[in-house]
C-alpha positions as CSV (number, residue, x, y, z in Angstrom):
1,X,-13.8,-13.2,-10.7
2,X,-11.1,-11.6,-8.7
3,X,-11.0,-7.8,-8.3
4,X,-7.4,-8.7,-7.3
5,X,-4.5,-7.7,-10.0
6,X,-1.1,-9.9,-8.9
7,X,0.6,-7.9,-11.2
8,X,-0.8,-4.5,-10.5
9,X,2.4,-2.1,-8.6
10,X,1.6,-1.4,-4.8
11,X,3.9,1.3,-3.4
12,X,5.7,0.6,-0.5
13,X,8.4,3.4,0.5
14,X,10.1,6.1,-1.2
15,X,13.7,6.2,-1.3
16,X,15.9,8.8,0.5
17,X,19.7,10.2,0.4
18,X,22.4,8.0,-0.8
19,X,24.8,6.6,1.6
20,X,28.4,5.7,0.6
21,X,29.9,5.4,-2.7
22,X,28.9,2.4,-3.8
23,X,25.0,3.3,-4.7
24,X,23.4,2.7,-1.5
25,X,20.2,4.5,-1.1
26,X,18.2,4.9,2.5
27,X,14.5,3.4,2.0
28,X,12.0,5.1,4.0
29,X,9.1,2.1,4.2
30,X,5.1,3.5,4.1
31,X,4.8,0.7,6.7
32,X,6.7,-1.0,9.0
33,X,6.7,-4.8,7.7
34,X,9.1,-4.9,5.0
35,X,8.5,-8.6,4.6
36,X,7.8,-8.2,0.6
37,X,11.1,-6.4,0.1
38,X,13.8,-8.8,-1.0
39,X,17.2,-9.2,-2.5
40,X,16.2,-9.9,-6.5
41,X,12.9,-8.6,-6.3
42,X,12.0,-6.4,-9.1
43,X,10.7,-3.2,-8.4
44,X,9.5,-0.2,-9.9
45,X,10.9,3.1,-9.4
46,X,9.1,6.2,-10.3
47,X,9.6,9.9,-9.8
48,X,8.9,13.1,-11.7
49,X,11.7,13.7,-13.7
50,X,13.3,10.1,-13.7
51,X,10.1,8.6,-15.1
52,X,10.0,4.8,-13.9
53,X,12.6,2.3,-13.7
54,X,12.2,-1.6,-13.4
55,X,15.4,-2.7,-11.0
56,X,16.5,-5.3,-9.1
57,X,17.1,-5.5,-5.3
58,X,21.1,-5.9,-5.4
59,X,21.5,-5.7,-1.5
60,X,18.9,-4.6,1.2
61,X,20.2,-4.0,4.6
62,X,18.8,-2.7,8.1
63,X,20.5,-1.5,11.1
64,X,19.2,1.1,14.2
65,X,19.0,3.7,11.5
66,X,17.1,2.6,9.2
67,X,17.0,0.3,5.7
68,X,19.6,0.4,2.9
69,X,18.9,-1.0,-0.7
70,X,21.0,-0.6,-4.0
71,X,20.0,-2.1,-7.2
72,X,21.5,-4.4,-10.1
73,X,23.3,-1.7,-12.4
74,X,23.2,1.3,-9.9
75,X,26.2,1.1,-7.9
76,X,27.4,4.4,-7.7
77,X,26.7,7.2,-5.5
78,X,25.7,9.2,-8.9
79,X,23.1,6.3,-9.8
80,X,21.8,7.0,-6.5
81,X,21.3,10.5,-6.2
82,X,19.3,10.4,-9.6
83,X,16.8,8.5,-7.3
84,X,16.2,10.3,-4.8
85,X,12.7,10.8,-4.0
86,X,11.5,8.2,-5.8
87,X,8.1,5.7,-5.0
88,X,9.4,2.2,-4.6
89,X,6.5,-0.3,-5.9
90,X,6.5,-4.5,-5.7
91,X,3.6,-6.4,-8.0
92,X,0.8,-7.1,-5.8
93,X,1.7,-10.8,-5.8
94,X,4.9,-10.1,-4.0
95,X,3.3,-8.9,-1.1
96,X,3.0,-11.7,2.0
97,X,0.5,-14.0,1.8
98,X,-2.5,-13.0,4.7
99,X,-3.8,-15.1,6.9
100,X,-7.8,-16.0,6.9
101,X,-9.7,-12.6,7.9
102,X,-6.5,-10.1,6.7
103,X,-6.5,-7.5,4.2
104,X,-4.4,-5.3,2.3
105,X,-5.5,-1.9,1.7
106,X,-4.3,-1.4,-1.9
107,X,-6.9,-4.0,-2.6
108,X,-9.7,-3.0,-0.9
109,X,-11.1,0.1,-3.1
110,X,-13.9,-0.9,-5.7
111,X,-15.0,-3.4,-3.1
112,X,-18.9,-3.0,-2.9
113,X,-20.9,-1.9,0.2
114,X,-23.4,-3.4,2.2
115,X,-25.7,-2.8,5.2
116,X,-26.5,-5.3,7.4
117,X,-29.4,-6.5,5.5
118,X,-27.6,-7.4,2.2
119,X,-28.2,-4.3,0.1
120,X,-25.5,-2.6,-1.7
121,X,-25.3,0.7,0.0
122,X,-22.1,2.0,-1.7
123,X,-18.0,1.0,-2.8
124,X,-14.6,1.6,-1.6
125,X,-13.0,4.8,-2.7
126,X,-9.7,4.1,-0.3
127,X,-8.9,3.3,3.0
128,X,-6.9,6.0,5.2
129,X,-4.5,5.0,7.9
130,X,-4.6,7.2,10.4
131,X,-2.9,7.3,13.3
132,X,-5.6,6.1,15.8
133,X,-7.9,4.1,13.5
134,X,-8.0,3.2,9.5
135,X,-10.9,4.5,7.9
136,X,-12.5,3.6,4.5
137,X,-13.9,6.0,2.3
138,X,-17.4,4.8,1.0
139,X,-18.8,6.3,-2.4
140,X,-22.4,6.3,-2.0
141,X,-25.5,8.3,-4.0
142,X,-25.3,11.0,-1.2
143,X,-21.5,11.8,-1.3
144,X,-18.2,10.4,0.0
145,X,-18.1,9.4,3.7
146,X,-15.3,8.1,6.0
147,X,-16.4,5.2,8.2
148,X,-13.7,4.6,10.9
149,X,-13.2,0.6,10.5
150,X,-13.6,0.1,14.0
151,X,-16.3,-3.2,15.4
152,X,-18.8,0.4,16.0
153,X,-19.2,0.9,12.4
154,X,-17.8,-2.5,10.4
155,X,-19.2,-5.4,10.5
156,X,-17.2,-7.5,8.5
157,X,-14.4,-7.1,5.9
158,X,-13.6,-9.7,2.7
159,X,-11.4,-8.1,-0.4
160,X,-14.2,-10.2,-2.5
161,X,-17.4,-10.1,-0.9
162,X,-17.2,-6.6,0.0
163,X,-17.6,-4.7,3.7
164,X,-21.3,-4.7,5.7
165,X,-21.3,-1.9,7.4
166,X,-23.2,-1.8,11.1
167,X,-26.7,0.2,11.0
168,X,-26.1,4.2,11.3
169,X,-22.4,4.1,9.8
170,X,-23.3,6.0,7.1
171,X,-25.6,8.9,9.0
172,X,-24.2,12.2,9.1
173,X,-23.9,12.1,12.8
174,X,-22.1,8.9,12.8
């Protein structure tokens, strides 16, 4: 069985300050490859305050600057500015399909953890992206620890079958 929710929300940018009059909103992306964001998508917008919304992409548009959306019904610079600041989620099955050996972080945590031998050494709590190197936070019966997912510590990675960790990725000094 599939630890994988299609229809679970995965946030993907928060929206900015409008721009116009005609309900354009600047989209500030959490990543870089927008490839799930499309005119007629629905999405989910949520924000203290506005609570969530289920919208439509009306228009999505990027220049040098940066990525423009409005949405069915909210074409006014008014409609915009009451979403401001809000999270900007697609259904997990709207995101790209991955080729073999890819991964999405949102669907990595819960994933179990094994050493190189087989046994079950701990599960995914979340997986950071830092700057230099994505790390994944392992939940094991001493504590939380951060592995860096680098070839050092990870062996391999599969949304399913889980991550086998290298020997000594989960010592203190490591």
């Amino acid at each position: 069985m599939s630890r994988i929710e299609p229809a679970r929300w995965i946030p993907v940018g928060v929206l900015g300050r409008p721009k116009g009059l005609q309900g354009a909103i600047w989209l500030r992306p959490f990543n870089e490859d927008i490839a799930a964001l499309r005119v007629g998508l629905t999405v989910r917008l949520k924000r203290e305050g506005l609570g969530e919304k289920v919208l439509s992409i009306a228009t999505l548009s990027e220049d040098g600057k940066g990525i423009t959306v409005t949405f069915s019904g909210e074409r006014t610079r008014e409609a915009a500015e009451a979403l401001v600041l809000a999270e900007v989620s697609v259904r997990r099955s709207d995101l790209a399909p991955l080729a073999e050996g890819e991964f999405y972080h949102c669907d990595m945590p819960g994933a179990p953890v094994h050493d190189r031998s087989g046994a079950l050494v701990g599960e995914v709590v979340e997986v950071i992206a830092y700057p230099s190197v994505d790390a994944v936070v392992v939940r094991t019966p001493k504590g939380d620890r951060e592995v860096p997912m680098t070839e050092t510590f990870v062996v391999s990675v599969d949304t399913e079958a889980g991550v086998v960790l290298a020997d000594g990725a989960l010592d203190d000094e490591a």
